[in-house]
LODREN-364740 format. One record per atom (N, C-alpha, C): residue number from 1; atom name; x, y, z. Coordinates in Angstrom, 3 decimals, m for minus. Each point is the difference from the previous one (the first is absolute). Layout:
<atoms>
i_at_px_py_pz
NUM_CA_X_Y_Z
...
</atoms>
This chain:
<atoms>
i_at_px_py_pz
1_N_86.147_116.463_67.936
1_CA_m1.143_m0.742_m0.497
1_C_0.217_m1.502_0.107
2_N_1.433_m0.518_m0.265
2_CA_m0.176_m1.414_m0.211
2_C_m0.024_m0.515_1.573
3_N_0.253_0.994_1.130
3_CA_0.143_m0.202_1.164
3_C_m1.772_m0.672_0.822
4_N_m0.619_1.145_m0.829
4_CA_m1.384_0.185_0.472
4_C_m0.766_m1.446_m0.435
5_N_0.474_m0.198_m1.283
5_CA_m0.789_m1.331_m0.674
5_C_0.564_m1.576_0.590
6_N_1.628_m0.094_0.616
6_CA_0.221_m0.959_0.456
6_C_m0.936_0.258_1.752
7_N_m0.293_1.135_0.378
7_CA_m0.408_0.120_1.714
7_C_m1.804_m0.728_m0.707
8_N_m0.579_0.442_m1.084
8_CA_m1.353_m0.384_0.301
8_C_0.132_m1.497_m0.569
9_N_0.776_m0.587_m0.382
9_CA_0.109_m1.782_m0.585
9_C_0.383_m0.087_1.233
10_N_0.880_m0.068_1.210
10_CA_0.210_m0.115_0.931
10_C_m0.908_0.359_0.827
11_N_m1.181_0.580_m0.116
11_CA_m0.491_m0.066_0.965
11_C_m1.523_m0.358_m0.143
12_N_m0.465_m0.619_m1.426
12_CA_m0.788_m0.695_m0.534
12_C_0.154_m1.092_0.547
13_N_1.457_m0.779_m0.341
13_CA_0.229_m1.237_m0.125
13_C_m0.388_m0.078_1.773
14_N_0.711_0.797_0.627
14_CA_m0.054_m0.446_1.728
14_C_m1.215_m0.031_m0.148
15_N_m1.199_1.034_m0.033
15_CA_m1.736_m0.569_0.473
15_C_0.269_m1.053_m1.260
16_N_m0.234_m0.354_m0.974
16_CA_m0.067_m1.188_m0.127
16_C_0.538_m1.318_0.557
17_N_0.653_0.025_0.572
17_CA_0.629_m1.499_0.976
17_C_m0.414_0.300_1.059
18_N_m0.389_1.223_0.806
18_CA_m0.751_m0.048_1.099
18_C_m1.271_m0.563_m0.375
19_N_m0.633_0.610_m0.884
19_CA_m1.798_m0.414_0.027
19_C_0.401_m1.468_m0.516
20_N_0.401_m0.655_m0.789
20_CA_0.047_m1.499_0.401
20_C_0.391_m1.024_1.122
21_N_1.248_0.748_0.507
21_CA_0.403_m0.564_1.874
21_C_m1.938_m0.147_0.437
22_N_m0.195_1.564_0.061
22_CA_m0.914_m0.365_0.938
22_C_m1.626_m0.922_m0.388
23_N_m0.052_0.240_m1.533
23_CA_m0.774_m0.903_m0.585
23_C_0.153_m1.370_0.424
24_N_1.591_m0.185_0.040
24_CA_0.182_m1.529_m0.166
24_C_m0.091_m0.587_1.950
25_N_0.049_0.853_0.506
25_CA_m0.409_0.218_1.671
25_C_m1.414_m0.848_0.062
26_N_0.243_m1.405_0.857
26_CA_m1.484_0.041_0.651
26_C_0.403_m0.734_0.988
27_N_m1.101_m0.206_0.824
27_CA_m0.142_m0.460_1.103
27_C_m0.735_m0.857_0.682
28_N_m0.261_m0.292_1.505
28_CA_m1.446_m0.845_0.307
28_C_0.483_0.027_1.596
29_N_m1.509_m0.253_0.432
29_CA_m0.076_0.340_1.633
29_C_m0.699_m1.636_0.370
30_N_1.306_m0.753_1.098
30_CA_m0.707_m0.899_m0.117
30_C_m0.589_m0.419_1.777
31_N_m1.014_m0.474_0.737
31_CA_0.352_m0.542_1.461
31_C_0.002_m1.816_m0.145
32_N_0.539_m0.717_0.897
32_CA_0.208_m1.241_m0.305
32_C_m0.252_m0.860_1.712
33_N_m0.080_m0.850_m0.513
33_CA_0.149_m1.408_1.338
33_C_1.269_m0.782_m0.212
34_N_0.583_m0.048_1.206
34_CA_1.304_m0.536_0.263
34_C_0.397_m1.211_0.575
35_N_0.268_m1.009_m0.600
35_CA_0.252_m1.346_0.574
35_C_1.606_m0.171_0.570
36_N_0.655_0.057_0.807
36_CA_1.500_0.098_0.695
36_C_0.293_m1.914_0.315
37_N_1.080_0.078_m0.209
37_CA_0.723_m0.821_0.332
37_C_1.397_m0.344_0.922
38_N_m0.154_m0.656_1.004
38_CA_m0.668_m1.153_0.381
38_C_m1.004_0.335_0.332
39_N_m1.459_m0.800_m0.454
39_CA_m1.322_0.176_0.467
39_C_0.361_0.097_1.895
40_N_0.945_m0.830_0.876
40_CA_m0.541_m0.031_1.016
40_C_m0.294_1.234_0.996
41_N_0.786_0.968_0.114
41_CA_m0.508_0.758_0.605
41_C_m0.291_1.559_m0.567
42_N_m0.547_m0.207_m1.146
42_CA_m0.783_0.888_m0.495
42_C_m1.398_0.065_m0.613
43_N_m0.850_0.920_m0.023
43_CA_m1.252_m0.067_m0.552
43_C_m0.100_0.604_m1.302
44_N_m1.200_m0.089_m0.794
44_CA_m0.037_0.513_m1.008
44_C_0.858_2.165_0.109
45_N_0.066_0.233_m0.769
45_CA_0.368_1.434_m0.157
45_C_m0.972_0.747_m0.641
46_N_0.689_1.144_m0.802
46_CA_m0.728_1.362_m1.034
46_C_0.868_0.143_0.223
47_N_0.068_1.182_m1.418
47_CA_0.626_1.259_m0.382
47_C_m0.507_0.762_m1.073
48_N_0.988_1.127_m0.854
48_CA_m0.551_0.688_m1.266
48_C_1.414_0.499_m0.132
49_N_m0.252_0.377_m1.598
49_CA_1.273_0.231_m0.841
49_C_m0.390_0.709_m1.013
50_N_0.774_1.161_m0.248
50_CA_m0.582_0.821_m1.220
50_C_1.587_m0.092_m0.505
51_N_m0.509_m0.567_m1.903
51_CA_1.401_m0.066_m0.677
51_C_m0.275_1.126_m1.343
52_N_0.657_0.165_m0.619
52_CA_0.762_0.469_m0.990
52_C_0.917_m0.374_m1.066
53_N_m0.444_m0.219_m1.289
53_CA_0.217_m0.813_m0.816
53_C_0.570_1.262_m1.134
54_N_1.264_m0.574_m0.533
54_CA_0.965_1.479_m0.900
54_C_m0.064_m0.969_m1.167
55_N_0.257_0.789_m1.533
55_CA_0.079_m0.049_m0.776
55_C_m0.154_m2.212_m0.313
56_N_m1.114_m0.031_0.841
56_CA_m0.893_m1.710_m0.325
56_C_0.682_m0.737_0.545
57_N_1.254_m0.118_0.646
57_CA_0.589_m1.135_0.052
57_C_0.808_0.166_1.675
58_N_0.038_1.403_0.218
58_CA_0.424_0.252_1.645
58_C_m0.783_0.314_1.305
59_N_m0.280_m0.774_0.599
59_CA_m0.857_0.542_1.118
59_C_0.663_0.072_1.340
60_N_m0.162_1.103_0.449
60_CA_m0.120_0.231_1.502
60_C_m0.853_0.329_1.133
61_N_0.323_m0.538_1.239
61_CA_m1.156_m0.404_0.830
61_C_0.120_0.278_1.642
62_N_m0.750_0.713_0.458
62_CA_m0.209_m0.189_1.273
62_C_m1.095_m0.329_0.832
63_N_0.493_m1.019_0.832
63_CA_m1.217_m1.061_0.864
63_C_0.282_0.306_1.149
64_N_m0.836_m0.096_0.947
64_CA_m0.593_m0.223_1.285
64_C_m0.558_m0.926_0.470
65_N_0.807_m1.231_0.786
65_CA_m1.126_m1.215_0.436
65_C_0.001_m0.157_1.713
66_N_m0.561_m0.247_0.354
66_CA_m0.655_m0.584_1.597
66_C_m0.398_m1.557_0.175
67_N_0.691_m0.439_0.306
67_CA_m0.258_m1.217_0.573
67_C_0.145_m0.630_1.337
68_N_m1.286_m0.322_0.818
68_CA_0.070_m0.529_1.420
68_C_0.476_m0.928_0.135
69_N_0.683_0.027_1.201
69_CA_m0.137_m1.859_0.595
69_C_m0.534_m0.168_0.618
70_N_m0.227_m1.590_0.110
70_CA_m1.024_m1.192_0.175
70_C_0.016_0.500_1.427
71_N_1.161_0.266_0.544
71_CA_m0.087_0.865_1.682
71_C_m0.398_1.298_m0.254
72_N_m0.899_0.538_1.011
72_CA_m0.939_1.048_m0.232
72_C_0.406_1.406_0.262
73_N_1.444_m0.552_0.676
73_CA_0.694_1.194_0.568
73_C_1.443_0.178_m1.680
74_N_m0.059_m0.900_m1.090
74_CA_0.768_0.494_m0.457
74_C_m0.354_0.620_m1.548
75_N_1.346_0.311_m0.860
75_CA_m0.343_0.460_m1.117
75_C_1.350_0.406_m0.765
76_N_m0.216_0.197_m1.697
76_CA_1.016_0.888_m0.334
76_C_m0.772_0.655_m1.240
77_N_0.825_1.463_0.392
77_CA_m0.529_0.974_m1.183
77_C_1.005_m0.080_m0.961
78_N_0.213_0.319_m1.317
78_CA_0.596_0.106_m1.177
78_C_0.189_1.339_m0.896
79_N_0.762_0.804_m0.253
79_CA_m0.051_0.736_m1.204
79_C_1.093_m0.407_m0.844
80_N_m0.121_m0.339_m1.163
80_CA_0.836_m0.775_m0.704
80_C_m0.076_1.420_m1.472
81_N_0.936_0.137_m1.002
81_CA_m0.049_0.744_m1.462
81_C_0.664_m0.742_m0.616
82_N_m0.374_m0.498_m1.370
82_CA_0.549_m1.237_m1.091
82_C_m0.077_0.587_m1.030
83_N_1.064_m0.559_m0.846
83_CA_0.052_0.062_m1.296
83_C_m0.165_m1.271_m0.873
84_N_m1.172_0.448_m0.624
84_CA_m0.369_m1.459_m0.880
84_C_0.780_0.063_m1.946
85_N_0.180_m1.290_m0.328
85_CA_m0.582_m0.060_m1.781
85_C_m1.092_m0.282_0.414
86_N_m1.373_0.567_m0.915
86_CA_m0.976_m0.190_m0.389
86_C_m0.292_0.046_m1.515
87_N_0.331_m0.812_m0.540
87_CA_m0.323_m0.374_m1.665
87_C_m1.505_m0.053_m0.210
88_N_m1.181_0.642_m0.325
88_CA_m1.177_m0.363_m0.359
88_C_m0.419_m0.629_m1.056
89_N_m0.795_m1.201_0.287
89_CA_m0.156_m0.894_m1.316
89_C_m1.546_0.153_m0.514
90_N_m0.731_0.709_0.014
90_CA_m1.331_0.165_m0.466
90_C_m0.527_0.686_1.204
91_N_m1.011_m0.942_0.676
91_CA_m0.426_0.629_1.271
91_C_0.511_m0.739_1.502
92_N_1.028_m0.825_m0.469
92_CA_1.129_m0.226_1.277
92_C_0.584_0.315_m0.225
93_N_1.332_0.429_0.978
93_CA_1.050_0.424_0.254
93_C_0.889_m0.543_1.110
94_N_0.653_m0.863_m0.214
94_CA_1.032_m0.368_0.696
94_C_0.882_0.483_0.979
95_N_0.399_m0.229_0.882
95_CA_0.955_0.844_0.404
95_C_1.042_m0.712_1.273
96_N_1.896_0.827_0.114
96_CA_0.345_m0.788_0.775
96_C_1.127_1.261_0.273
97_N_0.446_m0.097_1.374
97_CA_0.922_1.018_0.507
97_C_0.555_m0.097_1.357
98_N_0.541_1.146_0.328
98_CA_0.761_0.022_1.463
98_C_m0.550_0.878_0.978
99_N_m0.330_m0.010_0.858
99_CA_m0.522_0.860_0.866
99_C_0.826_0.419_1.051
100_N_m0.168_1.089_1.039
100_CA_0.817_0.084_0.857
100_C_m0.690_1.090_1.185
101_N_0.072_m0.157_1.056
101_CA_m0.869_0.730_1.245
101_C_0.019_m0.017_1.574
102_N_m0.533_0.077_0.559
102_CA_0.361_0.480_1.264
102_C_m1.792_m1.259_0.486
103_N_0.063_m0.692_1.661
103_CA_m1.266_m0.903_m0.032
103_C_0.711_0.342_2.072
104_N_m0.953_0.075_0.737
104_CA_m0.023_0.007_1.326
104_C_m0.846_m1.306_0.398
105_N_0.185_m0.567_1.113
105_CA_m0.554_m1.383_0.268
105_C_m0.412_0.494_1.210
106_N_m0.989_m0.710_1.020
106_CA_m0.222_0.680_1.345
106_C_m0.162_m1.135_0.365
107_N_0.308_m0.584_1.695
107_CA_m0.738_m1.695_0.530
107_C_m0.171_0.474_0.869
108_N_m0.816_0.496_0.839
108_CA_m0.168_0.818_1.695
108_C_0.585_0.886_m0.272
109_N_0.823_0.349_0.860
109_CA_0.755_1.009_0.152
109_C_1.336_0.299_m0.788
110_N_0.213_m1.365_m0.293
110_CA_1.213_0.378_m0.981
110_C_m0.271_0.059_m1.376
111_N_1.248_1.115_m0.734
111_CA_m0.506_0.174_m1.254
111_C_1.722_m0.009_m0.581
112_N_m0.378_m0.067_m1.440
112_CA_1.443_m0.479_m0.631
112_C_m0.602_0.804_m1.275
113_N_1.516_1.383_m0.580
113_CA_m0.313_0.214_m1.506
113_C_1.199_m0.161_m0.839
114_N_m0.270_m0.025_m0.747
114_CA_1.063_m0.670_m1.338
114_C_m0.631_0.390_m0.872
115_N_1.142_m0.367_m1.215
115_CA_m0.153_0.241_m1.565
115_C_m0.476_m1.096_m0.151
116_N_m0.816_0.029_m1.202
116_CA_m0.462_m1.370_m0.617
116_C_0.368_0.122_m1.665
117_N_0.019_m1.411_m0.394
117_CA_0.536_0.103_m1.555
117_C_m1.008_m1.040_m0.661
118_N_m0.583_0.252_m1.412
118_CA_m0.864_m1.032_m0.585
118_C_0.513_m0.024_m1.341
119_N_m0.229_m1.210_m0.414
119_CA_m0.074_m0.487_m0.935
119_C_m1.271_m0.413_m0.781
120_N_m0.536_0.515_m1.156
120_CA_m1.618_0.294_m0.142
120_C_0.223_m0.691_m0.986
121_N_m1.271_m0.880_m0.571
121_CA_m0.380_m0.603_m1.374
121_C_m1.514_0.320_0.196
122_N_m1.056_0.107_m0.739
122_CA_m1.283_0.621_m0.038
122_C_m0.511_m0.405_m1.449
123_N_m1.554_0.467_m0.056
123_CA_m0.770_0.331_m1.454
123_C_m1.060_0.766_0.425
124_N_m0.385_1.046_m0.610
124_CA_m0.988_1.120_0.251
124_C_m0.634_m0.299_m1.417
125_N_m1.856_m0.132_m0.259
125_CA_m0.154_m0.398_m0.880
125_C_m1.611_1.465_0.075
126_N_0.331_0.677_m0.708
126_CA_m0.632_1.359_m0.219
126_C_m1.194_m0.128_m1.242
127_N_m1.151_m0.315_0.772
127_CA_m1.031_0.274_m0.866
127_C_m1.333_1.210_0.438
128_N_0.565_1.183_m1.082
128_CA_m0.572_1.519_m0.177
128_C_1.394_0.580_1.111
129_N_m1.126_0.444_1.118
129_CA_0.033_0.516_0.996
129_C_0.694_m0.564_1.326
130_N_m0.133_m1.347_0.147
130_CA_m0.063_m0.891_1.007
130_C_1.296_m0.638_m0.785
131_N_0.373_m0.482_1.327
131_CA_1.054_m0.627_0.029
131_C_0.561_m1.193_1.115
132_N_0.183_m1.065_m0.146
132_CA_0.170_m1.037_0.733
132_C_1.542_m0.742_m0.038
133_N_0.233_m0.386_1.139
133_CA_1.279_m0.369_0.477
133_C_0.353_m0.811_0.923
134_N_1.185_m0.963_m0.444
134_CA_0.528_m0.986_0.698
134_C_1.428_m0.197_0.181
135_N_0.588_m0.166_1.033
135_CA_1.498_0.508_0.468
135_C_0.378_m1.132_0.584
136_N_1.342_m0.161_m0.335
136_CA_0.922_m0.659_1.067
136_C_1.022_0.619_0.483
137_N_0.673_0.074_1.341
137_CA_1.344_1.241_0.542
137_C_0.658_m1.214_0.635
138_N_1.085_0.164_m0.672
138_CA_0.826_m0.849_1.063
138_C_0.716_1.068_0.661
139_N_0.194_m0.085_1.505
139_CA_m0.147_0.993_1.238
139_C_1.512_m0.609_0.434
140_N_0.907_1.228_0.708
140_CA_1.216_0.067_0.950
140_C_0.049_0.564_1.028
141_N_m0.436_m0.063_1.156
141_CA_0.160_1.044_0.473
141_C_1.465_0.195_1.369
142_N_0.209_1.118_m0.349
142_CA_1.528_0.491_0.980
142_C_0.110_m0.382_1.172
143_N_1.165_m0.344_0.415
143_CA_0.042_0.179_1.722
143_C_m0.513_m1.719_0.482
144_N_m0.784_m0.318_1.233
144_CA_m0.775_m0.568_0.424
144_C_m1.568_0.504_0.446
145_N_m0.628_m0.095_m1.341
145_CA_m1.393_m0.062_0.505
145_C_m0.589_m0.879_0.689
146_N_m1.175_0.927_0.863
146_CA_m0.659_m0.945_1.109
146_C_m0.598_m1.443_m0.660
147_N_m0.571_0.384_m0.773
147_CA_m0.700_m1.403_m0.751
147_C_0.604_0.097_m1.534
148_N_0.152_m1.373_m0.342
148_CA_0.302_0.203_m1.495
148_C_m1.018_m0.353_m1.234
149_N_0.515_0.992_m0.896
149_CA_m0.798_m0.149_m1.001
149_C_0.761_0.109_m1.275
150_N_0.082_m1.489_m1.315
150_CA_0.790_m0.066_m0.675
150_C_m0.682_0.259_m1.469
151_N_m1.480_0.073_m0.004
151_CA_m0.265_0.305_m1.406
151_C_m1.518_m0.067_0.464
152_N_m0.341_1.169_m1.103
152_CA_m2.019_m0.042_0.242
152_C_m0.201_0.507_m1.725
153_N_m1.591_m0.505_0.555
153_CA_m0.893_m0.662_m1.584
153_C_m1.026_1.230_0.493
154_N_m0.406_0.952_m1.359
154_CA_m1.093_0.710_0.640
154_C_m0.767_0.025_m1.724
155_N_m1.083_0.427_0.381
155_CA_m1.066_0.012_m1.097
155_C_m0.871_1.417_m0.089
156_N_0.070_0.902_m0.522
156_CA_m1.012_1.280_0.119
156_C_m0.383_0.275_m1.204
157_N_m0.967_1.254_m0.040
157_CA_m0.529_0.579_m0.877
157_C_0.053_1.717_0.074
158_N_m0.410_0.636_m1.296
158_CA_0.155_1.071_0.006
158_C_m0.343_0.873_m1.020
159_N_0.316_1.214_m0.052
159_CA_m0.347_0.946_m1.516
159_C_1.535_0.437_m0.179
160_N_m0.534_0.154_m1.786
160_CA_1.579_0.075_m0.435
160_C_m0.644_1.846_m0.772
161_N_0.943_0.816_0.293
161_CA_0.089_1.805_m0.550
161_C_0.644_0.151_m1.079
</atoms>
């Protein structure tokens, strides 16, 4: 008997810390415009990022960005996954972290892939449903890329789940 009564507190308590994990679970789907640096041989960008925010204060994230160059024949794609603090202060939320990912560059015919590494500072400012956002990445990328790019500014919007 005393076996049976420690298995159902044990196994109360587990759905209870599960149904709050996942209570305390949210999220947001965002797409954005991408400003790269050095402006010179790049054009504006996009991307989108769906994150995941743990018990209020941890978020994780994966993005997708595209950005052309100013040459018509070039480009680089991005998949980057980060781990943020996100402290929420009312209906902003702050946020700053490390990222880390894989970005292919193309100029004609030649193409170059590498890891890429960021350094993120941000604020996502969530009113209802909607959700709006402004980023800075300071950018590394591996090897010798064709064109360089040392940090981009992007701005999007979105719904938060």
């Amino acid at each position: 008997m005393i076996g049976l009564g420690r298995r159902s507190v044990l196994a109360l308590g587990l759905a209870g810390w599960l149904g709050t994990a996942a209570s305390a679970a949210a999220g947001d789907a965002t797409v954005f415009a991408a400003w790269p640096s050095p402006k010179e041989p790049w054009n504006r960008g996009y991307g989108a990022a769906l994150s995941s925010t743990w018990f209020q204060v941890v978020s994780l994230e994966a993005e997708a960005a595209r950005i052309p160059a100013q040459n018509q024949d070039g480009n680089m794609t991005s998949f980057t996954g980060s781990a943020l603090l996100a402290p929420p202060i009312g209906f902003l939320t702050p946020y700053g972290g490390v990222g880390i990912g894989l970005f292919r560059q193309t100029l004609g015919s030649l193409s170059d892939t590498g890891v890429l590494r960021a350094t993120i500072l941000g604020a996502k400012l969530k009113l209802g449903l909607i959700v709006l956002k402004g980023e800075y990445r300071s950018l590394s990328l591996s090897g010798n890329p064709l064109l360089p790019m040392d940090h981009r500014i992007s701005a999007g919007a979105g719904i938060s789940f």
